[in-house]
N, CA and C atoms of all chains as a GROMACS GRO file, in nm:
protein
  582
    1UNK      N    1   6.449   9.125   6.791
    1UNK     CA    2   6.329   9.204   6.814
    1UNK      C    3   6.293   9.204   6.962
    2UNK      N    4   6.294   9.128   7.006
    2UNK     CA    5   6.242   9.063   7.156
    2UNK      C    6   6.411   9.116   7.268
    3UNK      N    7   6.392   9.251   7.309
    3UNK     CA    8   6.525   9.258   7.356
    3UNK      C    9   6.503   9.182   7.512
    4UNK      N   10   6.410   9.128   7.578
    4UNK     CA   11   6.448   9.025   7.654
    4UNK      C   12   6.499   8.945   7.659
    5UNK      N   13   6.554   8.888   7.549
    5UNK     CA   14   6.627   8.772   7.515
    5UNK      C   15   6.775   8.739   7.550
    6UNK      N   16   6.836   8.802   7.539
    6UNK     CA   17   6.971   8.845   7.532
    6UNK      C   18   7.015   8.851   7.691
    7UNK      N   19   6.919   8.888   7.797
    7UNK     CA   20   6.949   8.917   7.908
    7UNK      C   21   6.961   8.798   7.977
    8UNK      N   22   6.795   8.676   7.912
    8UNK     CA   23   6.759   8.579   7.956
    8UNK      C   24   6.886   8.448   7.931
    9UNK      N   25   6.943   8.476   7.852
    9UNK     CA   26   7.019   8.422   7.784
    9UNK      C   27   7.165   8.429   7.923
   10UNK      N   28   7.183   8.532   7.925
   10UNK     CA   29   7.304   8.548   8.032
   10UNK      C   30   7.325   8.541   8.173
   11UNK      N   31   7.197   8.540   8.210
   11UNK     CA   32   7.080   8.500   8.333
   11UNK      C   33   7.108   8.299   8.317
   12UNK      N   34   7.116   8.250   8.247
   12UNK     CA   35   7.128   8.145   8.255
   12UNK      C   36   7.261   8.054   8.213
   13UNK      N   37   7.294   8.152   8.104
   13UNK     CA   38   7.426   8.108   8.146
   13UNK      C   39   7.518   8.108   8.306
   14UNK      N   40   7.512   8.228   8.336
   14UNK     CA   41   7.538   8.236   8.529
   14UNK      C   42   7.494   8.134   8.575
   15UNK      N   43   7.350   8.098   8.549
   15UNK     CA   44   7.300   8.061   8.662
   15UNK      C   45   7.377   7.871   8.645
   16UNK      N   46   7.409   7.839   8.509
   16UNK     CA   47   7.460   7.726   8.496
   16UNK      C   48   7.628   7.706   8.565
   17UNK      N   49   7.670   7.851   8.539
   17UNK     CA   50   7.822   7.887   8.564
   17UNK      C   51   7.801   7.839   8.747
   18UNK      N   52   7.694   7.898   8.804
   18UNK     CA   53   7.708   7.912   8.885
   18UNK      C   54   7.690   7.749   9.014
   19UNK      N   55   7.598   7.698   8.927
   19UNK     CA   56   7.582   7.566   8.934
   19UNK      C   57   7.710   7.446   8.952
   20UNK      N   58   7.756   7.467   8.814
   20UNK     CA   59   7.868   7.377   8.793
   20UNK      C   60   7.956   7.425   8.911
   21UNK      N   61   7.977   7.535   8.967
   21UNK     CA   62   8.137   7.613   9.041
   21UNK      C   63   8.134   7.570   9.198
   22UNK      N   64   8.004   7.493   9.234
   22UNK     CA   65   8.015   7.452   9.384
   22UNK      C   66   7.988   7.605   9.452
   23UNK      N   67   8.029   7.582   9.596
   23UNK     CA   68   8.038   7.695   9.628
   23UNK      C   69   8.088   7.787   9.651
   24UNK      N   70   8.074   7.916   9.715
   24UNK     CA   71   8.161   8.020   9.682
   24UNK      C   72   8.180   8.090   9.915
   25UNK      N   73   8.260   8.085   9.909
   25UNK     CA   74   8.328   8.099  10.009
   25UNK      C   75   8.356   8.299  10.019
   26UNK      N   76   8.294   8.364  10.122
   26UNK     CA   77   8.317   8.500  10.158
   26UNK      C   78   8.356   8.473  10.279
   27UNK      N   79   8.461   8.530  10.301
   27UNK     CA   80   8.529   8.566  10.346
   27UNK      C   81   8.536   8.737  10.450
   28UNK      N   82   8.516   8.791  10.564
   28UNK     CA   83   8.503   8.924  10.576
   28UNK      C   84   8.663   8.912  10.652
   29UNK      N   85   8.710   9.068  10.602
   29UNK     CA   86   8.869   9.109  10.599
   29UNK      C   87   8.872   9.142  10.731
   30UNK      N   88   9.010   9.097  10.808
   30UNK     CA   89   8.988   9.102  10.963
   30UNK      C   90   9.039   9.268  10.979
   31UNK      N   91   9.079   9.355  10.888
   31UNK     CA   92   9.016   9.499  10.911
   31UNK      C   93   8.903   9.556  10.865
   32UNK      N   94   8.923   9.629  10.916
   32UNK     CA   95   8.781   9.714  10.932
   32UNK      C   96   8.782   9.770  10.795
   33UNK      N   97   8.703   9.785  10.702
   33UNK     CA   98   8.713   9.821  10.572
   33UNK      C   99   8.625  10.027  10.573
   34UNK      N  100   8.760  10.079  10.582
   34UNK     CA  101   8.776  10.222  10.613
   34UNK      C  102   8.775  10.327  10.525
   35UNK      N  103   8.782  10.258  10.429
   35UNK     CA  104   8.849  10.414  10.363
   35UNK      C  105   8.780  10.491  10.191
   36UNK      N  106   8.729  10.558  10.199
   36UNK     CA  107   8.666  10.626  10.056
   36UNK      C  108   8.804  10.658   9.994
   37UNK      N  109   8.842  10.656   9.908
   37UNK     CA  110   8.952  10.746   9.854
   37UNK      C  111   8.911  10.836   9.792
   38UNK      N  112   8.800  10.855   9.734
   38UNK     CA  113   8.787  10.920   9.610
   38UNK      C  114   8.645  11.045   9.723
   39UNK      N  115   8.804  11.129   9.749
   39UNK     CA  116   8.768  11.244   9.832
   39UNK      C  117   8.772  11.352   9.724
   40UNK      N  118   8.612  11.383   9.738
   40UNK     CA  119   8.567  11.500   9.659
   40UNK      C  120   8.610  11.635   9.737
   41UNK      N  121   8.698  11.697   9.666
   41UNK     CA  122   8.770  11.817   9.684
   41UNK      C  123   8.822  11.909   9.564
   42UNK      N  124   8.834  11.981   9.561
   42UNK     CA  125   8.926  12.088   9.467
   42UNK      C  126   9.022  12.164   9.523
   43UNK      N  127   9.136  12.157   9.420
   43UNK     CA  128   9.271  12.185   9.482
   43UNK      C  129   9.270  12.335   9.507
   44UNK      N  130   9.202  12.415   9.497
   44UNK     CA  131   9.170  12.532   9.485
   44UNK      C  132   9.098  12.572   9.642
   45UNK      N  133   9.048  12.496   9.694
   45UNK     CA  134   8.977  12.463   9.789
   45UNK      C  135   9.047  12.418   9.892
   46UNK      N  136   9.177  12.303   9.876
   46UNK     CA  137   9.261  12.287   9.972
   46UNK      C  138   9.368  12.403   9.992
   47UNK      N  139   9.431  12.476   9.911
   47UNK     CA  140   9.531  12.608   9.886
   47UNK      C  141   9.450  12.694   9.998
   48UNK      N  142   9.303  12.756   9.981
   48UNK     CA  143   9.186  12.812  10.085
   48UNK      C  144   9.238  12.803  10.221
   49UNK      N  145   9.224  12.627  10.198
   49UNK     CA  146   9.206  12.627  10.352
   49UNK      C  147   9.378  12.570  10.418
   50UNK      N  148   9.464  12.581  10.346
   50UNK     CA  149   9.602  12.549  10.426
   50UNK      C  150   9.648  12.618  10.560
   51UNK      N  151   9.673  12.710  10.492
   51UNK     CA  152   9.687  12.807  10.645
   51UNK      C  153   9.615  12.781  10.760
   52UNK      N  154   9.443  12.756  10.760
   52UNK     CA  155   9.404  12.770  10.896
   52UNK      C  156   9.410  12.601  10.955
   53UNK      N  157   9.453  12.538  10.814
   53UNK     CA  158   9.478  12.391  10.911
   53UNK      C  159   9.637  12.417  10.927
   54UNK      N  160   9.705  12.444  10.868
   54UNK     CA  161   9.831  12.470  10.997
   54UNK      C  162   9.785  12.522  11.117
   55UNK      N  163   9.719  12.623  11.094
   55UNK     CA  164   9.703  12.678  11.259
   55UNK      C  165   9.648  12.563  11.358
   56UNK      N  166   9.549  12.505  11.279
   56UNK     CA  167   9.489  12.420  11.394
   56UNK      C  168   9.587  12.286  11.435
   57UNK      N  169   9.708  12.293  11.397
   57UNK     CA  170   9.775  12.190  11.386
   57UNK      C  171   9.814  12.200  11.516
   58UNK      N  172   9.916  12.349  11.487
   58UNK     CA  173  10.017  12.389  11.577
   58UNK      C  174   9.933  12.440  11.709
   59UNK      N  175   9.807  12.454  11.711
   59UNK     CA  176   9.700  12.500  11.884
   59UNK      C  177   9.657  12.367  11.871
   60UNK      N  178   9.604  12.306  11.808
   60UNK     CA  179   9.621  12.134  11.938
   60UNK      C  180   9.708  12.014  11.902
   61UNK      N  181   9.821  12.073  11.932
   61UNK     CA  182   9.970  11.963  11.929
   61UNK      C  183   9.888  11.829  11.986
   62UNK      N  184   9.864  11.830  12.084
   62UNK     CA  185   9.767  11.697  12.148
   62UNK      C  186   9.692  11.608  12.071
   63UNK      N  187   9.655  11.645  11.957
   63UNK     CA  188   9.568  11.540  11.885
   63UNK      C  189   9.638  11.505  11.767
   64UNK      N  190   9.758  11.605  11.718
   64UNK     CA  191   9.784  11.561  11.581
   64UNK      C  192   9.938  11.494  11.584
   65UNK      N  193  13.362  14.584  13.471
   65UNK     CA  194  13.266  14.581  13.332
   65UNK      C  195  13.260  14.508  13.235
   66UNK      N  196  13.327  14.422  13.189
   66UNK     CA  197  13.379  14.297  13.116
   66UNK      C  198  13.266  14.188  13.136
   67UNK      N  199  13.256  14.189  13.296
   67UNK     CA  200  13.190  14.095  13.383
   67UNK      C  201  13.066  14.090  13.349
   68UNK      N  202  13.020  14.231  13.396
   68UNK     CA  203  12.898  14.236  13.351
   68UNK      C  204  12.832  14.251  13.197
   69UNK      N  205  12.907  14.251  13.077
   69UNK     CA  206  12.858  14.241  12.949
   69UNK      C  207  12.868  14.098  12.923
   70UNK      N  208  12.942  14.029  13.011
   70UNK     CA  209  12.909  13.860  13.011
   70UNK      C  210  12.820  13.830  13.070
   71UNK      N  211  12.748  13.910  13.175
   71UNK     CA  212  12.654  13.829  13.250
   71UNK      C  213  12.524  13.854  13.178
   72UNK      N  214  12.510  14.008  13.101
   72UNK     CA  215  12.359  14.066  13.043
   72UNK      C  216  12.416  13.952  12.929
   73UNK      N  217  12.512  13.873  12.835
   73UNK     CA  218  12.492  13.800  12.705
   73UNK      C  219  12.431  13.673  12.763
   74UNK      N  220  12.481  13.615  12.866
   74UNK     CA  221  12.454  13.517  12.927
   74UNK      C  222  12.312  13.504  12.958
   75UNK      N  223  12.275  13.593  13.024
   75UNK     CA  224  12.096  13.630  13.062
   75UNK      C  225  12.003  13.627  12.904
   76UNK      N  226  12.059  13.713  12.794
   76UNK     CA  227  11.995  13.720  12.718
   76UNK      C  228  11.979  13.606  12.619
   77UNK      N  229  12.094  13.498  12.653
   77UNK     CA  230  12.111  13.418  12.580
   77UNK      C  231  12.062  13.269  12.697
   78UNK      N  232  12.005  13.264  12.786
   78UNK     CA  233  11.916  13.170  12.849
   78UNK      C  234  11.766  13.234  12.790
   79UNK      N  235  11.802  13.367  12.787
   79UNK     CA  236  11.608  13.381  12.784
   79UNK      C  237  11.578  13.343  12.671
   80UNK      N  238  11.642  13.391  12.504
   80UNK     CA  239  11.635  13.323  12.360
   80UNK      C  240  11.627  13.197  12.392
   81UNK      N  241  11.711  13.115  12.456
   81UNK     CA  242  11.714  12.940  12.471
   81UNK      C  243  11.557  12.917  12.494
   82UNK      N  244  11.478  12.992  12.610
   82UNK     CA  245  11.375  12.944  12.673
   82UNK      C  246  11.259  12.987  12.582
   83UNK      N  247  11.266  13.071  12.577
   83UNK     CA  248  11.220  13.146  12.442
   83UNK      C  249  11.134  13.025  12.306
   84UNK      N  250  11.258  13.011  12.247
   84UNK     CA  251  11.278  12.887  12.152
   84UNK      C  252  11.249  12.767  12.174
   85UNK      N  253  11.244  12.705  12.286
   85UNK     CA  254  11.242  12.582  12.391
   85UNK      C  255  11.109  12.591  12.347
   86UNK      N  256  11.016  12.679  12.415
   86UNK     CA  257  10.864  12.702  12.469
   86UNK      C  258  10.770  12.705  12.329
   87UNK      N  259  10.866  12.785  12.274
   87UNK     CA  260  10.773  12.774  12.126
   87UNK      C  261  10.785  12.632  12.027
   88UNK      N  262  10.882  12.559  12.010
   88UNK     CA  263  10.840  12.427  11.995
   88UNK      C  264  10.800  12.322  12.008
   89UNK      N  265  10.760  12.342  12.155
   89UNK     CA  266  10.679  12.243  12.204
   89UNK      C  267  10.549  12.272  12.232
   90UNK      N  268  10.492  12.378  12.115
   90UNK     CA  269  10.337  12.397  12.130
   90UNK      C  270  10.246  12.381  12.235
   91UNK      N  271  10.136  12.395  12.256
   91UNK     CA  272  10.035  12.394  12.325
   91UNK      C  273  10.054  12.288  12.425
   92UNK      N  274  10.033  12.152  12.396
   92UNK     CA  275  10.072  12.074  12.468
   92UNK      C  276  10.149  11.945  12.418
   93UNK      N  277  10.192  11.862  12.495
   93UNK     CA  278  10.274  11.748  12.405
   93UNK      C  279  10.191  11.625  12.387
   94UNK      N  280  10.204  11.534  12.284
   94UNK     CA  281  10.149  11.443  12.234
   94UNK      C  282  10.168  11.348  12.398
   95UNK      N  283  10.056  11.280  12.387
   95UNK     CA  284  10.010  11.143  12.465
   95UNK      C  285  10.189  11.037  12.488
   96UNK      N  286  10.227  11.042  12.603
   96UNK     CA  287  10.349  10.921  12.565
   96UNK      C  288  10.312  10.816  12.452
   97UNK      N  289  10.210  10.734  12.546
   97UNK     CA  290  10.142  10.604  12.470
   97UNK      C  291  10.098  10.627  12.293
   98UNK      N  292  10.027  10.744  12.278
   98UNK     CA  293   9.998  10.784  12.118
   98UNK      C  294  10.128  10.828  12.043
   99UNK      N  295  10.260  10.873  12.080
   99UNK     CA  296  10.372  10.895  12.040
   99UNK      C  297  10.439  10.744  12.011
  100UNK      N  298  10.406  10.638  12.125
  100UNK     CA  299  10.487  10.514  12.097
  100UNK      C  300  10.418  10.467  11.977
  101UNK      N  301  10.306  10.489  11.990
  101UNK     CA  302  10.219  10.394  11.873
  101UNK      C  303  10.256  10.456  11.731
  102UNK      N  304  10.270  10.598  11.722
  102UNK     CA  305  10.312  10.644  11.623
  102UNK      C  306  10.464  10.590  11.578
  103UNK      N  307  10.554  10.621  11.647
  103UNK     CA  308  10.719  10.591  11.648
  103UNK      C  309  10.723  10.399  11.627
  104UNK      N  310  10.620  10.311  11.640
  104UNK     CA  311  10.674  10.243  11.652
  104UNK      C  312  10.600  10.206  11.564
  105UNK      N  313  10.476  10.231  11.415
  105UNK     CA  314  10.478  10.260  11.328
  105UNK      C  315  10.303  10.168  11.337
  106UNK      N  316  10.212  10.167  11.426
  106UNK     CA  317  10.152  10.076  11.475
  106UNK      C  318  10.017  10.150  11.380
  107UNK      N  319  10.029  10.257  11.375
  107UNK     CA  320   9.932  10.373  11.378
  107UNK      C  321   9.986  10.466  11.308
  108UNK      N  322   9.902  10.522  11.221
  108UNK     CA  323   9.948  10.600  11.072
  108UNK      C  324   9.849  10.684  11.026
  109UNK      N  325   9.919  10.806  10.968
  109UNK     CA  326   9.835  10.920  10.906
  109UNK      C  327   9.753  10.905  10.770
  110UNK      N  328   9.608  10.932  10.838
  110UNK     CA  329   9.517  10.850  10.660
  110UNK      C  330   9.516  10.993  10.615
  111UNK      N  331   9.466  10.944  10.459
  111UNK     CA  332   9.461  11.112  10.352
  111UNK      C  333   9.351  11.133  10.406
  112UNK      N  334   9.261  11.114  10.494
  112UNK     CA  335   9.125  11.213  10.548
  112UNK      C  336   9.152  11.274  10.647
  113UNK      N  337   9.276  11.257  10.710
  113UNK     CA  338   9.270  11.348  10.810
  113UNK      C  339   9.280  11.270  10.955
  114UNK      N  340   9.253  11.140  10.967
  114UNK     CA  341   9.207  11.050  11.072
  114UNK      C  342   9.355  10.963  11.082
  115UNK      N  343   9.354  10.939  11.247
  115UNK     CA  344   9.428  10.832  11.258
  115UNK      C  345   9.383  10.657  11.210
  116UNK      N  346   9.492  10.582  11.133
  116UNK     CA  347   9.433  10.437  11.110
  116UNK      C  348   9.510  10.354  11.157
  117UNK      N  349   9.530  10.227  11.166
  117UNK     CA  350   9.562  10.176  11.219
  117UNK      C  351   9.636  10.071  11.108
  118UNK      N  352   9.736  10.014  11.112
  118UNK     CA  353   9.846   9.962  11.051
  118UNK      C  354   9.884   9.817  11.063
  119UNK      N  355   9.770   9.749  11.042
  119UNK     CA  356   9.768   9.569  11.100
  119UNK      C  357   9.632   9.600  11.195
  120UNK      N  358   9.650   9.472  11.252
  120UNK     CA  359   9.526   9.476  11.380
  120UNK      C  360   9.593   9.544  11.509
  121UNK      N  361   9.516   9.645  11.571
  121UNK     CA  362   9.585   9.708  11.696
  121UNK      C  363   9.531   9.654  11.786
  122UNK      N  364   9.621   9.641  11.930
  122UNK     CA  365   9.574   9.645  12.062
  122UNK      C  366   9.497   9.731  12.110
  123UNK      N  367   9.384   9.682  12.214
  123UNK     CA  368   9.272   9.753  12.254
  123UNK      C  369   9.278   9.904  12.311
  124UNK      N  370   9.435   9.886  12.383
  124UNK     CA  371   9.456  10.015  12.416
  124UNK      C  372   9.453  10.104  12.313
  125UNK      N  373   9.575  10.075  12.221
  125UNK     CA  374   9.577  10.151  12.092
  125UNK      C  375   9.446  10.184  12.020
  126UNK      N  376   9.330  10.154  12.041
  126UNK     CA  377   9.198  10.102  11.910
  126UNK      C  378   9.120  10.229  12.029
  127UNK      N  379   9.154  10.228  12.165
  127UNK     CA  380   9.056  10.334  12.246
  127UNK      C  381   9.145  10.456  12.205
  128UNK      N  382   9.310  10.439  12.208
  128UNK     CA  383   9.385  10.578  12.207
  128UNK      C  384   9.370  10.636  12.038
  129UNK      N  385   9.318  10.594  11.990
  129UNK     CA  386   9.294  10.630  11.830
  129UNK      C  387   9.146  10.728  11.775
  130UNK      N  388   9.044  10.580  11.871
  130UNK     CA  389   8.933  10.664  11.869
  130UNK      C  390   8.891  10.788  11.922
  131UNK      N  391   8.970  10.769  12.036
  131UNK     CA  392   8.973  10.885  12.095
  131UNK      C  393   8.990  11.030  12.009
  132UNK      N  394   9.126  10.984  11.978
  132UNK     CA  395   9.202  11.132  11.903
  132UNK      C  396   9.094  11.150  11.766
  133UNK      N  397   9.049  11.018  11.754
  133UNK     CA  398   9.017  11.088  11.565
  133UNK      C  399   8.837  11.130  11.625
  134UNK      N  400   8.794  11.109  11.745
  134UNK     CA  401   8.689  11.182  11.776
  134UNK      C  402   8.722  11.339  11.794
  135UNK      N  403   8.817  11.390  11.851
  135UNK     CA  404   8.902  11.487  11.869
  135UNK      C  405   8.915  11.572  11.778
  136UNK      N  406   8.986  11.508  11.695
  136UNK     CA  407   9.047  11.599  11.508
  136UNK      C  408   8.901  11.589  11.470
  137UNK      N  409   8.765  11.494  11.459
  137UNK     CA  410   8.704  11.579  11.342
  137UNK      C  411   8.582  11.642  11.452
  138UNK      N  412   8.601  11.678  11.585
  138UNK     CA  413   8.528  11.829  11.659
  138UNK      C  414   8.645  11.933  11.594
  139UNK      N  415   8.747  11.930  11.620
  139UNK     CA  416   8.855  12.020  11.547
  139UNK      C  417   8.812  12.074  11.388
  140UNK      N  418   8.795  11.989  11.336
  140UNK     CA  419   8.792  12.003  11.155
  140UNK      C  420   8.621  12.094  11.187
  141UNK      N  421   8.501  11.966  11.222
  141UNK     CA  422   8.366  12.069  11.262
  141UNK      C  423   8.414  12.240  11.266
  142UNK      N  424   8.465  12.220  11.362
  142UNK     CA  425   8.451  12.372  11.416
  142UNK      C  426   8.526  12.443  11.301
  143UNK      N  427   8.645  12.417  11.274
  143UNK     CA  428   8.697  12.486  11.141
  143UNK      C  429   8.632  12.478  11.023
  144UNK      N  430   8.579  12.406  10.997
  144UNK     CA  431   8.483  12.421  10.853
  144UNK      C  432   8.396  12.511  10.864
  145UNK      N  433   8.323  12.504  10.940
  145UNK     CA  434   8.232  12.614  10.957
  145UNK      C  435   8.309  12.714  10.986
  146UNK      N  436   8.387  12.778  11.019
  146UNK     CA  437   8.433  12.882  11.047
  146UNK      C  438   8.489  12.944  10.924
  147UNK      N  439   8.547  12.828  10.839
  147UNK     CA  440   8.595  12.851  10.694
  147UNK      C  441   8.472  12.810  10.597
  148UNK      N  442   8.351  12.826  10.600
  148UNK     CA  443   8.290  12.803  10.508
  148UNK      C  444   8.332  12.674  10.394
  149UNK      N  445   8.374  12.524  10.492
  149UNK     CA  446   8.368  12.454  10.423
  149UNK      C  447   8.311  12.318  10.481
  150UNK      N  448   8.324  12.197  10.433
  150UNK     CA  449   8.281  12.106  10.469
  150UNK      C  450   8.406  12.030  10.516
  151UNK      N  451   8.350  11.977  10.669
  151UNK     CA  452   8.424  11.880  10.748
  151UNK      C  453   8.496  11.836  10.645
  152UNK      N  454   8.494  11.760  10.564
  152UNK     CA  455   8.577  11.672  10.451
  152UNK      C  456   8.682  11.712  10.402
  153UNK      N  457   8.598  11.842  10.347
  153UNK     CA  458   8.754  11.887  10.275
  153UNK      C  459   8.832  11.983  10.382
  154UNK      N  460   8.778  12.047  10.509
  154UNK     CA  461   8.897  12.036  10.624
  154UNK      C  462   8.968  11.938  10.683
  155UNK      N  463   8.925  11.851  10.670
  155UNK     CA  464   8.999  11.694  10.723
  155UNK      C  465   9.107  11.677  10.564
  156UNK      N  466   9.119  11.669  10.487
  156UNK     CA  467   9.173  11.640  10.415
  156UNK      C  468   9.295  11.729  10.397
  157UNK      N  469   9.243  11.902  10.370
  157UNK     CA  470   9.368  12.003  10.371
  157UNK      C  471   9.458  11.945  10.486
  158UNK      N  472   9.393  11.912  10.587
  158UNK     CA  473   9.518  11.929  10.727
  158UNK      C  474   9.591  11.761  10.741
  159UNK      N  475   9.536  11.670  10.612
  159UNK     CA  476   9.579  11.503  10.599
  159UNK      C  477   9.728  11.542  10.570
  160UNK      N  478   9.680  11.666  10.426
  160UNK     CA  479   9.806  11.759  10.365
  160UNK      C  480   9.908  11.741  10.431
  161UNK      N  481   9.937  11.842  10.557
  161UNK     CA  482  10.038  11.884  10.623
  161UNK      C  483  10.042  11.780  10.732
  162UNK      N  484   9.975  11.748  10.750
  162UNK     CA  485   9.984  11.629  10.838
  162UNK      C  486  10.093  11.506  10.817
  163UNK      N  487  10.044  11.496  10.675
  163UNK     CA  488  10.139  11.349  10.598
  163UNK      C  489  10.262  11.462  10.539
  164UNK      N  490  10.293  11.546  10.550
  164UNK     CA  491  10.425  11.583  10.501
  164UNK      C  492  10.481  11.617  10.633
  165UNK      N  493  10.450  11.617  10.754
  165UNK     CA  494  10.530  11.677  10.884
  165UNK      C  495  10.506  11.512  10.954
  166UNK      N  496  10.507  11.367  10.888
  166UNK     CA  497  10.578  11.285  10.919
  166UNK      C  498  10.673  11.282  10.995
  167UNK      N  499  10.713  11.201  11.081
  167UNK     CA  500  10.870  11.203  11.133
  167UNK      C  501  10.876  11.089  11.036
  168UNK      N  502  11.073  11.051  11.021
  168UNK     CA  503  11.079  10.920  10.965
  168UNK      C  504  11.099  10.804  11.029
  169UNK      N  505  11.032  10.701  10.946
  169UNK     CA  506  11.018  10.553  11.039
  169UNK      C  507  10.866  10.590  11.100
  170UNK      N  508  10.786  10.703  11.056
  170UNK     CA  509  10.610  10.651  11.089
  170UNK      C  510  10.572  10.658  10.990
  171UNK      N  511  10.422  10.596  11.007
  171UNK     CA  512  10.336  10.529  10.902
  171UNK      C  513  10.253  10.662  10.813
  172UNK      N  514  10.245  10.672  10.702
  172UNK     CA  515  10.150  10.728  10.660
  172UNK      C  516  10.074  10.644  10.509
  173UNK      N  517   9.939  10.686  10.486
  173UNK     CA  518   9.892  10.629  10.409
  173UNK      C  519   9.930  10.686  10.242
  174UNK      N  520   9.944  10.677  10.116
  174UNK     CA  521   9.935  10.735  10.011
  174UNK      C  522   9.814  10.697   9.906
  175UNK      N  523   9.860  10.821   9.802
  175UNK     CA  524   9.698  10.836   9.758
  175UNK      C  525   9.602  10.679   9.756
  176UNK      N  526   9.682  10.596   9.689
  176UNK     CA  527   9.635  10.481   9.658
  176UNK      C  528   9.567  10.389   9.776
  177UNK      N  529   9.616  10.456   9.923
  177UNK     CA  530   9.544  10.390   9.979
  177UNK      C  531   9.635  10.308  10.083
  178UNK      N  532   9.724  10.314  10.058
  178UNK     CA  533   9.860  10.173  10.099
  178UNK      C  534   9.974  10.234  10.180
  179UNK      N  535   9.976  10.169  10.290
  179UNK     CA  536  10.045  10.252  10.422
  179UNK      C  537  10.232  10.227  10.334
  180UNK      N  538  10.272  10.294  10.429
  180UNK     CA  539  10.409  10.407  10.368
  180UNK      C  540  10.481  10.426  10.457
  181UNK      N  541  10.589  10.413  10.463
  181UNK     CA  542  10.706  10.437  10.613
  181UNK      C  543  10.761  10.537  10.538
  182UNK      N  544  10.783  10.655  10.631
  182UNK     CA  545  10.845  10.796  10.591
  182UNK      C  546  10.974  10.732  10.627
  183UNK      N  547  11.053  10.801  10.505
  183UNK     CA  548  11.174  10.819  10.475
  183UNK      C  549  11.232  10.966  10.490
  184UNK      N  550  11.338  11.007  10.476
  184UNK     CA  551  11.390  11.113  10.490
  184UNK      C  552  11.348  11.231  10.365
  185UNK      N  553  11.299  11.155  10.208
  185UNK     CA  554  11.271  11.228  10.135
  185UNK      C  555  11.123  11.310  10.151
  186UNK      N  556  11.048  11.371  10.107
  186UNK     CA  557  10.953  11.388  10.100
  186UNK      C  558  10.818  11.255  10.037
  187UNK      N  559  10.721  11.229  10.147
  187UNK     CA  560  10.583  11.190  10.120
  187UNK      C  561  10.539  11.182   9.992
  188UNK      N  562  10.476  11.042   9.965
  188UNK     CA  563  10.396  11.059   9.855
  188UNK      C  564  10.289  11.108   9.856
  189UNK      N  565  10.179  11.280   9.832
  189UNK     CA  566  10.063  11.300   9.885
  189UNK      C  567  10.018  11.345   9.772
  190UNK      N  568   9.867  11.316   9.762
  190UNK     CA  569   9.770  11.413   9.693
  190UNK      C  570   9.808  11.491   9.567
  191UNK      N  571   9.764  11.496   9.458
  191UNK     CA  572   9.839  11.611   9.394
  191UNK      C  573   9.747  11.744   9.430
  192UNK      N  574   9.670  11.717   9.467
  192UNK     CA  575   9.588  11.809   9.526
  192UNK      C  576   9.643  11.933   9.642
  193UNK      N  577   9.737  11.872   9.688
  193UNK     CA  578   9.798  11.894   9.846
  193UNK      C  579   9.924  12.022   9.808
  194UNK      N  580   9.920  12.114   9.858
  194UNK     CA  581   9.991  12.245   9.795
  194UNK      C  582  10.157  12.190   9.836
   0.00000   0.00000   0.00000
């Protein structure tokens, strides 16, 4: 009946888990953490635009 | 007369050479230093479009990178808008052709994320990527 319960319940289990486990060691990755993958696009949308990124490929050789 | 139908093939066949010469070496040529970094696999093509870097780079390399990928996305800016799209997904179409015009023995990234030494076959890219 009481749906607080259930939460309180797992809230303390952690918090015992967390108790017993000592401590917890982070670590930051000596790269630079870069990258989204999950590039929102449609392939319909890249086909669009192919051509004018070739073009821009081949007018600035220098950057690509 | 012999002479001279050797000398007009000869002429016409330096000017095709120069011709051909001029047109593959585009606009201008890549950076020595950004060519070594590429060739020597330091520095690699991400699926957004951006140069990344392949381990920890030297400072030079980390300015010659920022540089360029400040570069490509004024490039992509200006083309998106021009194509009615967003920086993103112009950075990404041109990751496309970008990661398939690899040379082999440089770095590129695949979908998953995980750098890639081009081989002679074709790139693992995008299924998205025409």
């Amino acid at each position: 009946m009481n749906r607080k319960m259930p939460a309180t319940g797992m809230g303390l289990l952690l918090l015992g888990g967390m108790m017993m486990g000592g401590c917890v060691q982070v670590q930051a990755p000596d790269k630079p953490i870069v990258i989204d993958l999950n590039i929102n696009i449609k392939q319909e949308v890249v086909y669009r635009l192919d051509s004018k990124a070739q073009q821009l490929i081949e007018q600035q050789t220098e950057i690509f | 007369m012999t002479g001279k139908r050797i000398m007009v093939a000869g002429i016409v066949a330096a000017g095709a050479a120069a011709i051909l010469s001029v047109a593959s070496l585009g606009a201008v040529e890549r950076d020595p230093a950004y060519q070594a970094a590429r060739t020597s696999g330091q520095i690699g093509e991400q699926i957004d479009g951006y140069l990344g870097f392949v381990g920890a780079p030297s400072a030079s390399v980390k300015a010659l990178v920022e540089d360029l990928n400040i570069k490509r996305k004024a490039a992509y800016t200006a083309q998106a808008r021009a194509n009615g799209a967003t920086v993103e997904q112009f950075a990404f179409t041109t990751a496309c052709r970008l990661i398939a015009q690899t040379a082999p023995g440089e770095k590129y990234q695949a979908p998953d994320g995980s750098w890639q030494t081009r081989g002679a076959a074709a790139p693992i890219r995008d299924s998205r990527c025409p």
